[in-house]
N, C-alpha and C positions, 0 to 999 in steps of 0.2 A: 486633932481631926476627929479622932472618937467622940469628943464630947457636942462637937456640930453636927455627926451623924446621927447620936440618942437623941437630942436636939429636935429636928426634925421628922426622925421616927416617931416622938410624944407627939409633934405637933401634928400632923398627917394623921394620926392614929386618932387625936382627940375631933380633927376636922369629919372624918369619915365620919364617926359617932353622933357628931352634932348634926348632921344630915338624917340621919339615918342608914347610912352607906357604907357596906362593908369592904366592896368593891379598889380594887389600886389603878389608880387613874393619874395622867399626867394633870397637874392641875392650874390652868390660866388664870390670873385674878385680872378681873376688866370692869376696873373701878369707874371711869370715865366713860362709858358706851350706855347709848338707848339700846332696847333689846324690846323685843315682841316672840312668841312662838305662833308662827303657824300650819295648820294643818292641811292635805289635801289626800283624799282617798284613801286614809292606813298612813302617810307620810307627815313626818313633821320635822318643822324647820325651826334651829335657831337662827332669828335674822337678828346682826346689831350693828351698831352702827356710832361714828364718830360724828359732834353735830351738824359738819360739813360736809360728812364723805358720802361713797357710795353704801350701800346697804349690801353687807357680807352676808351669805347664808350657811348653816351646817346643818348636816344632817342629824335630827337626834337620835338615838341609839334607841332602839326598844328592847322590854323584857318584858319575857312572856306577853307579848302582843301591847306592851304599856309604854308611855315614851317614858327616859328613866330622866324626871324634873324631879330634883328635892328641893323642899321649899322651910325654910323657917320666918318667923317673923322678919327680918331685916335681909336676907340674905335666899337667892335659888341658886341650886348647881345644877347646870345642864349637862349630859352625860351626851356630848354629841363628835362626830366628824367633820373635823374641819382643812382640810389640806395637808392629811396626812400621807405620810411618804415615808414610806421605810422599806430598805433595802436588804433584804434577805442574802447570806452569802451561805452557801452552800457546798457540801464536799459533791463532786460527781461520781467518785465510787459511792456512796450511799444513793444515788438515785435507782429508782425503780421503773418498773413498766405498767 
């Protein structure tokens, strides 16, 4: 099991780099999707799309006021929200006023 977790730590570590991206992100590969980004007022969307379906959107993530797209030759990574859900559990002796 050790050697599938270095495994994956190289490979994650080498994909960030190849972006530019230092950042730890959960990461989609959406080999088969059309995709377009668009903007409106400060906002911007990743829209993509299967060649039948409907057209999904995410929100992109900005930094420092910038949407965060990394682009190489063959390859963009969008830094966006997409129908994230995550459940925080929490002690109630730690909660505050």
């Amino acid at each position: 099991m050790s050697k599938t977790v270095d495994k994956y730590m190289k490979a994650r570590k080498e994909l960030f780099k190849r972006f530019g991206c230092t950042q730890d992100y959960f990461i989609q590969t959406m080999p088969n999707v059309s995709w377009n980004i668009s903007g409106n007022e400060g906002i911007f969307f990743l829209n993509y799309w299967e060649e039948y379906n409907k057209i999904t959107k995410a929100v992109v993530v900005l930094k420092d006021g910038d949407p965060m797209v990394f682009r190489t030759s063959t390859h963009t990574m969008v830094i966006a929200l997409d129908c994230v859900k995550i459940a925080f559990v929490l002690e109630n002796s730690k909660e505050s006023d």
